[in-house]
C-alpha positions, 0 to 999 in steps of 0.5 A: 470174415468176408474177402474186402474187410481188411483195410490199412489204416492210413493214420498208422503205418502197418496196422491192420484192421479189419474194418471196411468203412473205417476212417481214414482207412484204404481198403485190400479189396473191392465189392467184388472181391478185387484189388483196390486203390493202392493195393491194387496199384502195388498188384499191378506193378509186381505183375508187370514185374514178374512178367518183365522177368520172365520175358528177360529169363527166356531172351536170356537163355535164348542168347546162353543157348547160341553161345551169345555170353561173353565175360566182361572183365570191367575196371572202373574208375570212378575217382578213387582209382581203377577198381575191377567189375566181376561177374559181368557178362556181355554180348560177344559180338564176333559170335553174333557174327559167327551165327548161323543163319537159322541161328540169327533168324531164330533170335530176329523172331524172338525179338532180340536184336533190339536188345543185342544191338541196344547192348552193343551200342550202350557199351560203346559209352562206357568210357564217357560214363567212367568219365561223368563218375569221376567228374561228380566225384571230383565236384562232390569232394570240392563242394562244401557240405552243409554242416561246412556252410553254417558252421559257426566258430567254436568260441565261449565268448559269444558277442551280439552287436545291435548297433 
């Protein structure tokens, strides 16, 4: 069978088939042995991914390599009591201001300040964040839900009045 003769069939979620003009079917590939149509959008997507990942890794080990890592001890209440956040780190700003000069410009070149600074401002507003939480756990435990909107009285005398 030749690269394109498998198609998904649109009708029926999952099927393979391995017909390329079939009704009502997309297919994986192109004439010339390309992605096509949704496939190829999916494609896309997971390379943009995967590069995405790989930039956040280096700028990751990057910051790791000049000691940038903090842990961040969070607790979090957002309505139903504080709870702790593990497992977290954050950008310890009083080493980014202990940096050596070449250390910083290294991080300048790399394009991490955007991110750094971006991270430290973010931070400031977590407060207002734990806030927005327990104002939409407060108005969600206020509001009936919609089984408590039609619900009708549990009663063996049911009574219609036409008039």
């Amino acid at each position: 069978m030749a690269n394109g003769a498998w198609s998904v069939s649109t009708r029926r979620s999952g099927l393979l088939l391995e017909a390329p003009d079939a009704e009502g079917t997309d297919p994986f590939f192109d004439d010339q042995n390309q992605p096509a149509g949704k496939f190829a959008q999916v494609v896309d997507f997971l390379t943009h991914l995967e590069r995405d990942r790989q930039a956040t890794a280096r700028l990751c080990a990057l910051l790791d390599s000049h000691g940038l890592f903090a842990d961040w001890p969070l607790k979090v209440d957002a309505g139903q009591g504080a709870q702790d956040v593990t497992g977290i780190l954050r950008i310890d700003e009083a080493a980014l201001n202990q940096l050596a000069d070449t250390a910083f410009l290294e991080l300048r070149k790399a394009g991490a300040l955007p991110f750094i600074y971006t991270h430290l401002l973010s931070t400031q507003r977590l407060p207002v964040l734990s806030r927005l939480a327990q104002l939409q756990t407060q108005l969600q435990q206020r509001q009936p839900s919609l089984a408590d909107a039609f619900e009708m009285p549990i009663d063996d005398d049911l009574e219609f009045n036409f008039d």
